[in-house]
N, C-alpha and C positions, 0 to 999 in steps of 0.2 A: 504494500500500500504506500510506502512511505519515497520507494522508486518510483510510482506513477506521478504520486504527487509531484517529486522533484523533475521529472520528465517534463509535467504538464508547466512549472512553475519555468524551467528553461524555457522553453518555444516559446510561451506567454514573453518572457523576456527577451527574446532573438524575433520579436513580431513587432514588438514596443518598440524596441530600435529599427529596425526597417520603416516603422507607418512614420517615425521621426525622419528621417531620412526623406521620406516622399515629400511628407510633409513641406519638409523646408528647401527640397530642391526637385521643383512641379516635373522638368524636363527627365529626370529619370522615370522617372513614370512612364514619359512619352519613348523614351530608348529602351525599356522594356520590353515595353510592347509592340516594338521595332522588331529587336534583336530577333524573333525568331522567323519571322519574313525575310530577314534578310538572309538569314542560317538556308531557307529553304532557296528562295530566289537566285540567290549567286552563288552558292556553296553548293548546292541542288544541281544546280543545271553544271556545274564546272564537274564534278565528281559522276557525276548522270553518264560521262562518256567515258569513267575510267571503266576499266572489265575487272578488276581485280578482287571485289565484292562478290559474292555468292549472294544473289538476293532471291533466287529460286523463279517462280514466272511471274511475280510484281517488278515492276520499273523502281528504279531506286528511287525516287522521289514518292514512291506509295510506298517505300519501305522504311522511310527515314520521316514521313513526315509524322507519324504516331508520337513519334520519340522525342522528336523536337518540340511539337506543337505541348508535350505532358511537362 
C-alpha cells in the first residue's frame, strides 16, 4: 500500500512540474504537438524507402505510426 501511495504521490509530482512548464512557456505545448507529425512526415517518408526493417505486409509508415502517434 505504502508503494502505491508513493508511486501515485511521484507522477502527481513529475505532472505538477510539467503542467508548470506548459504553463509558463505556451509554445511547448505547441512543439508537442508538433513533434510527432513531424517524426511521421519527414522521418516516415525518408526511412519508408530504406528495406532494412522487416515490417511484414504493412508499409512502414502503418507500422511506425501506432508507436509514435502512443
Amino acid at each position: 500500500m505504502k508503494r502505491a501511495v508513493r508511486y501515485l504521490s511521484e507522477c502527481f509530482a513529475i505532472a505538477d512540474v510539467e503542467l508548470r512548464k506548459l504553463i509558463r512557456d505556451p509554445t511547448e505545448l505547441f512543439s508537442r504537438a508538433i513533434q510527432p507529425v513531424l517524426w511521421l512526415a519527414v522521418f516516415g517518408q525518408v526511412l519508408s524507402h530504406v528495406r532494412g526493417i522487416d515490417t511484414g505486409k504493412a508499409g512502414y509508415l502503418a507500422f511506425m505510426t501506432p508507436g509514435i502517434l502512443a
